[in-house]
N, CA, C and O atoms as a GROMACS GRO file, in nm:
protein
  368
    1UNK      N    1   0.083  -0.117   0.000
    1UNK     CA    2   0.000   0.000   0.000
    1UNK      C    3   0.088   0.124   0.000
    1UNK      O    4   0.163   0.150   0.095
    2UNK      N    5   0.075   0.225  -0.145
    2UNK     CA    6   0.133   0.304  -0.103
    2UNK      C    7   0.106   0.410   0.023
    2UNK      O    8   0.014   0.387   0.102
    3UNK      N    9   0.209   0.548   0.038
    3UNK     CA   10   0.178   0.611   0.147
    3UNK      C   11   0.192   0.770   0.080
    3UNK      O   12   0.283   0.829   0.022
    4UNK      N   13   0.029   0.810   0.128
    4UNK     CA   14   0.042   0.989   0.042
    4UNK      C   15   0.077   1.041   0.176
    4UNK      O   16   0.043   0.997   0.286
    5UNK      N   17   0.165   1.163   0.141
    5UNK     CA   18   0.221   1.234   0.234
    5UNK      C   19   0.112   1.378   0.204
    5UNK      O   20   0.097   1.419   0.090
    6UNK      N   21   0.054   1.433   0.304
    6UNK     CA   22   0.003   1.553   0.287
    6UNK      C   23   0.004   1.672   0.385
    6UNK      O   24  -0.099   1.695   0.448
    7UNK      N   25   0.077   1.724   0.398
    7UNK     CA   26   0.114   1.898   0.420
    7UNK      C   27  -0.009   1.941   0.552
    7UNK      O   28  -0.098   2.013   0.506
    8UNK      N   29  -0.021   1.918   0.661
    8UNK     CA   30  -0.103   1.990   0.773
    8UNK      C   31  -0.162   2.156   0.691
    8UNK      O   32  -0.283   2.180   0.678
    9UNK      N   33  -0.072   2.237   0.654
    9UNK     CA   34  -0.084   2.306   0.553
    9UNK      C   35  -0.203   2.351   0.445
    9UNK      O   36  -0.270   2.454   0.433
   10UNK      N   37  -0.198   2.221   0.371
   10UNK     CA   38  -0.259   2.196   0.259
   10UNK      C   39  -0.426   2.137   0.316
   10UNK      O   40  -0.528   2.179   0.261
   11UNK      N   41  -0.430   2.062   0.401
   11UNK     CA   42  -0.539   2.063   0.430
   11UNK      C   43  -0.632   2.145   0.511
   11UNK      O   44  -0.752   2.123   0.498
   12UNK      N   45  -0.592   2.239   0.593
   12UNK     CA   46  -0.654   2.393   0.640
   12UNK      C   47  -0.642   2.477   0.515
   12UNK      O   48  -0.739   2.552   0.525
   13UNK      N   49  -0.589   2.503   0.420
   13UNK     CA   50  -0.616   2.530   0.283
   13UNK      C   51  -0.757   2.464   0.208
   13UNK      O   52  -0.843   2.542   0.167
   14UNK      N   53  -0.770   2.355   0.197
   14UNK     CA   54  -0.872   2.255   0.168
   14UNK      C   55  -0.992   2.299   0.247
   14UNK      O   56  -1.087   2.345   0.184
   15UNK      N   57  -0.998   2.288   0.381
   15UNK     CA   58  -1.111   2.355   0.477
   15UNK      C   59  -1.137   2.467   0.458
   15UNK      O   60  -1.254   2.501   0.437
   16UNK      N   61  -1.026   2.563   0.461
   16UNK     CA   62  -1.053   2.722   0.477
   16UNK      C   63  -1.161   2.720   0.282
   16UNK      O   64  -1.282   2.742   0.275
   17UNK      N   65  -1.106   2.701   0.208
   17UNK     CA   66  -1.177   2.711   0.087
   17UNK      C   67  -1.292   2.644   0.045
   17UNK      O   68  -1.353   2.701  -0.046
   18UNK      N   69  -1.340   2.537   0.086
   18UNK     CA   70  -1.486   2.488   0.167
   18UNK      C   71  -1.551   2.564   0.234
   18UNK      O   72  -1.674   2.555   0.237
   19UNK      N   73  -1.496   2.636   0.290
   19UNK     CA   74  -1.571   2.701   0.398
   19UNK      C   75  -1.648   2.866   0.318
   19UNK      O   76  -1.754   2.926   0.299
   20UNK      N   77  -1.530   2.870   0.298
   20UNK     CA   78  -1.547   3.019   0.200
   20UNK      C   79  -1.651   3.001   0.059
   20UNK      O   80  -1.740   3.067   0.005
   21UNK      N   81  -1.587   2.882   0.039
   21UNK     CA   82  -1.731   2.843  -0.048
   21UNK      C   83  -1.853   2.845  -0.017
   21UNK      O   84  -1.928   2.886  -0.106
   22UNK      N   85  -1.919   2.803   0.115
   22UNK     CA   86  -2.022   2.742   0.151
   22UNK      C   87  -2.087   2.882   0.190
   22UNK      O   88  -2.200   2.909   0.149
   23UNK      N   89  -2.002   2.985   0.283
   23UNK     CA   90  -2.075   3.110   0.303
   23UNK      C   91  -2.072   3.206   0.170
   23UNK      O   92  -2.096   3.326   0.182
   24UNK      N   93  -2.052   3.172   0.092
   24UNK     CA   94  -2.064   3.247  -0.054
   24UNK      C   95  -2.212   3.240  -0.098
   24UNK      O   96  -2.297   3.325  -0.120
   25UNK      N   97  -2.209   3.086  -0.103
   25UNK     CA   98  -2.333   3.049  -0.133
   25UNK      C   99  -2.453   3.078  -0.011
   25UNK      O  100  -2.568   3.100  -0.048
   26UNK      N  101  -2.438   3.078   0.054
   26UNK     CA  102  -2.516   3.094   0.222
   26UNK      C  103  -2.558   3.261   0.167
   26UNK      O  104  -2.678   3.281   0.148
   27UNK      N  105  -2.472   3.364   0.146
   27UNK     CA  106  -2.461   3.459   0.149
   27UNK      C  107  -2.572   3.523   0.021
   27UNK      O  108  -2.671   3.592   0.041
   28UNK      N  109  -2.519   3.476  -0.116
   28UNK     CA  110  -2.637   3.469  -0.213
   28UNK      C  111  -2.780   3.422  -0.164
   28UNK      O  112  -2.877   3.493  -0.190
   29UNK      N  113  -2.795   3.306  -0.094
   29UNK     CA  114  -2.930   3.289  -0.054
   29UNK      C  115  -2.983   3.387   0.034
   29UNK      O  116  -3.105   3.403   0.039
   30UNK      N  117  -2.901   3.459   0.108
   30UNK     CA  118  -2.927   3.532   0.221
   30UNK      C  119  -2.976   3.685   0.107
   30UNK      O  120  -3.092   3.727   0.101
   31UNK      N  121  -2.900   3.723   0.055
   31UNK     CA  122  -2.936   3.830  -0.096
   31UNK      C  123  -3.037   3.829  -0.112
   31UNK      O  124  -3.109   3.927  -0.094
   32UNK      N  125  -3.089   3.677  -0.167
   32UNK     CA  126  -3.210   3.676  -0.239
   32UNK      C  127  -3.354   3.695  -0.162
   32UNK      O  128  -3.458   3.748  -0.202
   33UNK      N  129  -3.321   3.628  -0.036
   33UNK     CA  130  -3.487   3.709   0.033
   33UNK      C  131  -3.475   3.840   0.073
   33UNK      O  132  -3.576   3.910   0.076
   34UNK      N  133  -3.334   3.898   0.116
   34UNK     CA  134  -3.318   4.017   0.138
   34UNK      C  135  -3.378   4.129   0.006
   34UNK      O  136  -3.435   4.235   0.031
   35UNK      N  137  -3.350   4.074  -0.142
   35UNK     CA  138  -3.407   4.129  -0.224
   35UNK      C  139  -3.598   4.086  -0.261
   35UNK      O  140  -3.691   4.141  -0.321
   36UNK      N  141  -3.583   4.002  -0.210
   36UNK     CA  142  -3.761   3.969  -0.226
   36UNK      C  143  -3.813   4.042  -0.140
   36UNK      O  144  -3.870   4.138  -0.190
   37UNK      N  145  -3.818   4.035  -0.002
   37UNK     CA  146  -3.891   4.122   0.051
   37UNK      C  147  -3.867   4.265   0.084
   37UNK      O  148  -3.958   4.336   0.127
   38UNK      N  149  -3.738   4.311   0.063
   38UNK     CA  150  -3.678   4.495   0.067
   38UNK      C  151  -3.664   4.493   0.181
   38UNK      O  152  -3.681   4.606   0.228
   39UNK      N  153  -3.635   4.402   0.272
   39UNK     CA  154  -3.563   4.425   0.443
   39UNK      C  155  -3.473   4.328   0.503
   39UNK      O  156  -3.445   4.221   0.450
   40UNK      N  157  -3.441   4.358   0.585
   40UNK     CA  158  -3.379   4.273   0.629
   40UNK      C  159  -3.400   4.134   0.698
   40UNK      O  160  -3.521   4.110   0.690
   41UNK      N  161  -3.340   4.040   0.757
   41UNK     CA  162  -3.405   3.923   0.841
   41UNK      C  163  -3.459   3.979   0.989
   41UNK      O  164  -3.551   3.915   1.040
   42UNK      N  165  -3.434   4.034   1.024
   42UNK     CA  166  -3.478   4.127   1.135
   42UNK      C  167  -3.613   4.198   1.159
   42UNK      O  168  -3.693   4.193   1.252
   43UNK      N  169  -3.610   4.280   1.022
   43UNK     CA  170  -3.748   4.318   1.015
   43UNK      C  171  -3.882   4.267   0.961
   43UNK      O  172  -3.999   4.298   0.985
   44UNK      N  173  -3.812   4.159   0.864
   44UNK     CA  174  -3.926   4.059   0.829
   44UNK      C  175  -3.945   3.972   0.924
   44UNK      O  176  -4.065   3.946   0.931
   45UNK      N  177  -3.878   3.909   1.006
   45UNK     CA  178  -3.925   3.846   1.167
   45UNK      C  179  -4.042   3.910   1.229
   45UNK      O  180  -4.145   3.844   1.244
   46UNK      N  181  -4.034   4.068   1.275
   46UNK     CA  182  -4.095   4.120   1.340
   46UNK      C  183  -4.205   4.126   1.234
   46UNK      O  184  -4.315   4.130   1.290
   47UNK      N  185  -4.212   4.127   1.126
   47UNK     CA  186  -4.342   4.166   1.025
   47UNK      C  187  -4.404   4.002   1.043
   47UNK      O  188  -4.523   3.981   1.068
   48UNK      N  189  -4.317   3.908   1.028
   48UNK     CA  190  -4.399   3.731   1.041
   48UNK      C  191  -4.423   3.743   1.204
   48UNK      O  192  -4.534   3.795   1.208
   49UNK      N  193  -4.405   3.735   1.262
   49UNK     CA  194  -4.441   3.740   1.415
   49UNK      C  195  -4.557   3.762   1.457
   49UNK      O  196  -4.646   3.692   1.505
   50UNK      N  197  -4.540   3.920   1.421
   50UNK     CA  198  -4.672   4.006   1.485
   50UNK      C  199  -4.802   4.014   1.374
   50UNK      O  200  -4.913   4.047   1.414
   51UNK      N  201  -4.784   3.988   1.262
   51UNK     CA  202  -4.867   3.964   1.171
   51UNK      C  203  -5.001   3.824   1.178
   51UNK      O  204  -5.007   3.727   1.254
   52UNK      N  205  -5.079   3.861   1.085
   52UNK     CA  206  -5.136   3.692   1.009
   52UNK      C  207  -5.072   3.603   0.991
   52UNK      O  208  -4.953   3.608   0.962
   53UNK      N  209  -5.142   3.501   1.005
   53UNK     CA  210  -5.048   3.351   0.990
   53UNK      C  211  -5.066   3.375   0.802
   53UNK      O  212  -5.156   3.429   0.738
   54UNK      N  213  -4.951   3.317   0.762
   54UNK     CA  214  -4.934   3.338   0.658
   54UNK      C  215  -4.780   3.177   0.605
   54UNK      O  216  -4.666   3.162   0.648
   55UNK      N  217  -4.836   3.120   0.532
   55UNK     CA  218  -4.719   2.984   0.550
   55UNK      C  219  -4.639   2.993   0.444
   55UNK      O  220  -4.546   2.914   0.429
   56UNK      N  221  -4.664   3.091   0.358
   56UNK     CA  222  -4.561   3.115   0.216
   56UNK      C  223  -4.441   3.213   0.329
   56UNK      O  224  -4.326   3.168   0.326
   57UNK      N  225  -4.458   3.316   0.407
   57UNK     CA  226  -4.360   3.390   0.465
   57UNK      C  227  -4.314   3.336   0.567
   57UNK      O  228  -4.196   3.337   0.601
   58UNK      N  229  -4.445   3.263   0.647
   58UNK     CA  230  -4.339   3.174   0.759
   58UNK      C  231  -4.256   3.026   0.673
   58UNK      O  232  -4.175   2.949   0.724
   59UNK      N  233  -4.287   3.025   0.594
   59UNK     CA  234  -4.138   2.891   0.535
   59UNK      C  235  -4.053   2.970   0.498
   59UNK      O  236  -3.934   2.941   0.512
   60UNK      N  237  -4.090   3.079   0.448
   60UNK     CA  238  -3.925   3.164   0.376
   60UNK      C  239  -3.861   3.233   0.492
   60UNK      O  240  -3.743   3.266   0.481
   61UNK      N  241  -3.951   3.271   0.646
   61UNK     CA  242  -3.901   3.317   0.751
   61UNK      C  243  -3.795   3.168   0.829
   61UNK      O  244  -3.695   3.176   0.901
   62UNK      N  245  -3.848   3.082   0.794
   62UNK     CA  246  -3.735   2.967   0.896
   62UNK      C  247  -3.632   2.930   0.791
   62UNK      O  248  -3.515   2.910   0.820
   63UNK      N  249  -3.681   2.923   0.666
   63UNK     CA  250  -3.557   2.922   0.549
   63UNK      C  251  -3.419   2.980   0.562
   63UNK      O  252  -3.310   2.925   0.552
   64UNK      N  253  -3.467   3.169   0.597
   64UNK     CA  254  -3.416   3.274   0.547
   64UNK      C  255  -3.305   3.223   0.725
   64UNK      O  256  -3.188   3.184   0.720
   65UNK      N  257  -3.381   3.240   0.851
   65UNK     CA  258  -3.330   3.210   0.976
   65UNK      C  259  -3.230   3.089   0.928
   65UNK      O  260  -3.113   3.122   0.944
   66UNK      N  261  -3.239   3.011   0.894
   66UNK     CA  262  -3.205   2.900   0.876
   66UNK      C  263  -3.028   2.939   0.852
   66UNK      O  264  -2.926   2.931   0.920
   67UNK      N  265  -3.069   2.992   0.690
   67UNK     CA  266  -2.964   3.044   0.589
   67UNK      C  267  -2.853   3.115   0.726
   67UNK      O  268  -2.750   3.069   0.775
   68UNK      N  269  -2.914   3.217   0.750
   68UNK     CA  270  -2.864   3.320   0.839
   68UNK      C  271  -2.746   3.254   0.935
   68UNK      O  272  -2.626   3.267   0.959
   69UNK      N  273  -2.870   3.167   0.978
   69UNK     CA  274  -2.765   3.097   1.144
   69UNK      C  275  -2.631   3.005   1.088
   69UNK      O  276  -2.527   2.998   1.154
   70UNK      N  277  -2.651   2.921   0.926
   70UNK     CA  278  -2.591   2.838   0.935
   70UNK      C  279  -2.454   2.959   0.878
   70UNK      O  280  -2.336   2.942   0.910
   71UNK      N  281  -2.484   3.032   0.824
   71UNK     CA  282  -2.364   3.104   0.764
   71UNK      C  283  -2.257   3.180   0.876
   71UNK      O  284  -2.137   3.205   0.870
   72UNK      N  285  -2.356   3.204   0.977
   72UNK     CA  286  -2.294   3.263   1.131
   72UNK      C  287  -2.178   3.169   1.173
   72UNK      O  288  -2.060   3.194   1.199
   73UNK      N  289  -2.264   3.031   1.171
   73UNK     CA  290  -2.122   2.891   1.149
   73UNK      C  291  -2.067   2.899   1.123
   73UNK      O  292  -1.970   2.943   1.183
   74UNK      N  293  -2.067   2.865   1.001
   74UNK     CA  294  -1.931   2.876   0.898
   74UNK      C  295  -1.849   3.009   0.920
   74UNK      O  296  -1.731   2.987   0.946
   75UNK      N  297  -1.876   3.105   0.917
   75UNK     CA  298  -1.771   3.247   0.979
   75UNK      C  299  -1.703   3.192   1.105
   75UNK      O  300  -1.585   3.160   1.116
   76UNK      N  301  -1.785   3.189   1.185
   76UNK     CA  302  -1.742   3.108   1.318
   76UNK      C  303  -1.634   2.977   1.305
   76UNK      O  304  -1.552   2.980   1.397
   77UNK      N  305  -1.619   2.880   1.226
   77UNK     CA  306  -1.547   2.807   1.174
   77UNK      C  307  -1.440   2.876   1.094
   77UNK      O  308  -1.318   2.860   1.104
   78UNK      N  309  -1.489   2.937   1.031
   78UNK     CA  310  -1.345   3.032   0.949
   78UNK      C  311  -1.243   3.085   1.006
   78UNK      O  312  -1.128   3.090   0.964
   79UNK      N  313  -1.312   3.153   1.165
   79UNK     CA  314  -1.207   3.219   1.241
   79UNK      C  315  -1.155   3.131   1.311
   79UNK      O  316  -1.032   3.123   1.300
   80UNK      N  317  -1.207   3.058   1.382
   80UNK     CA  318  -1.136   2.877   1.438
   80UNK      C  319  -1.040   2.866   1.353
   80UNK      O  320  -0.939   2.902   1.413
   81UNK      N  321  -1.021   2.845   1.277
   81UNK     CA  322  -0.950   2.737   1.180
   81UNK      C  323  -0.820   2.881   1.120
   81UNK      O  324  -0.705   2.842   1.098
   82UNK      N  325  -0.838   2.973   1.108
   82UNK     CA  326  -0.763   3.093   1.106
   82UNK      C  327  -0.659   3.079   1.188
   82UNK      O  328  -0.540   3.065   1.158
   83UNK      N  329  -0.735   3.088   1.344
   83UNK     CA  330  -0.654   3.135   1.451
   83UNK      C  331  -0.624   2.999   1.561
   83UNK      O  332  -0.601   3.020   1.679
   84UNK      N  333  -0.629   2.890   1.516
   84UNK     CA  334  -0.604   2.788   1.532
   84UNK      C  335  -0.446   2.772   1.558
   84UNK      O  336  -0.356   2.781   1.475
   85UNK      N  337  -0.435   2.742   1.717
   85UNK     CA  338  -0.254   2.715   1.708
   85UNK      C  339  -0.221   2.582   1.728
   85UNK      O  340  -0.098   2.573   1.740
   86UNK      N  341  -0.281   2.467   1.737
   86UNK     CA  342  -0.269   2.346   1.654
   86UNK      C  343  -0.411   2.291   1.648
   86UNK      O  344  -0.525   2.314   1.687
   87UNK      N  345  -0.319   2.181   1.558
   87UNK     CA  346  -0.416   2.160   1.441
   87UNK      C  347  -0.375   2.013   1.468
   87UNK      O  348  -0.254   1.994   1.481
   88UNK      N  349  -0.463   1.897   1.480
   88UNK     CA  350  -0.402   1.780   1.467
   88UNK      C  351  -0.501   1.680   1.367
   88UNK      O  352  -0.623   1.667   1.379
   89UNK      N  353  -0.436   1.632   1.292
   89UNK     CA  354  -0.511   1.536   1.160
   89UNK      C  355  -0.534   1.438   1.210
   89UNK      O  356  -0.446   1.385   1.278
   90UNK      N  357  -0.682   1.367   1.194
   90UNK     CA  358  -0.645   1.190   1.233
   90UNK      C  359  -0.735   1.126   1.158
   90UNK      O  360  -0.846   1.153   1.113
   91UNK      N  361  -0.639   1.005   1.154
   91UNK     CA  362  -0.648   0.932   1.052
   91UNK      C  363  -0.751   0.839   1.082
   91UNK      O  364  -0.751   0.801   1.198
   92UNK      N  365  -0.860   0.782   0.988
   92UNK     CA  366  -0.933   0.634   1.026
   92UNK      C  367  -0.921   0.574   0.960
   92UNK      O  368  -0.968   0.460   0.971
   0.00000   0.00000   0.00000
């Protein structure tokens, strides 16, 4: 069996650019209700909340939350993995 040698390096490279990927895309979705409804996630909360039940805005309200929180992650992971002073790989 051969044996790949790979760079601690190269794979926080690999993560960090996954990551950056994923809130790119997080970020466009986050755009797009921001451009559908002309506010923010903040103020369309308070407009689904206190409003009529309404199930087209409350799915795009837990969607949009959804989008929001998971991209908060991934930032949150970005700076982990940034400021990370070791790093240990393991193998299965």
């Amino acid at each position: 069996m051969k044996t790949i040698e790979v760079k601690k390096e190269e794979v926080i490279n690999v993560l960090r650019l996954d990551l950056i990927s994923e809130i790119q895309a997080l970020k466009k979705s986050l755009e797009l209700y921001e451009k559908k409804y002309g506010k923010s996630l903040k103020e369309f909360e308070k407009e689904v909340l206190a409003g009529e039940e309404n199930f087209v805005k409350w799915d795009d309200y837990m969607e949009w939350k959804a989008y929001e929180n998971t991209c908060k992650d991934r930032l949150s992971h970005l700076k982990d993995l940034k400021n990370a002073k070791n790093i240990r790989v393991i193998t299965k």
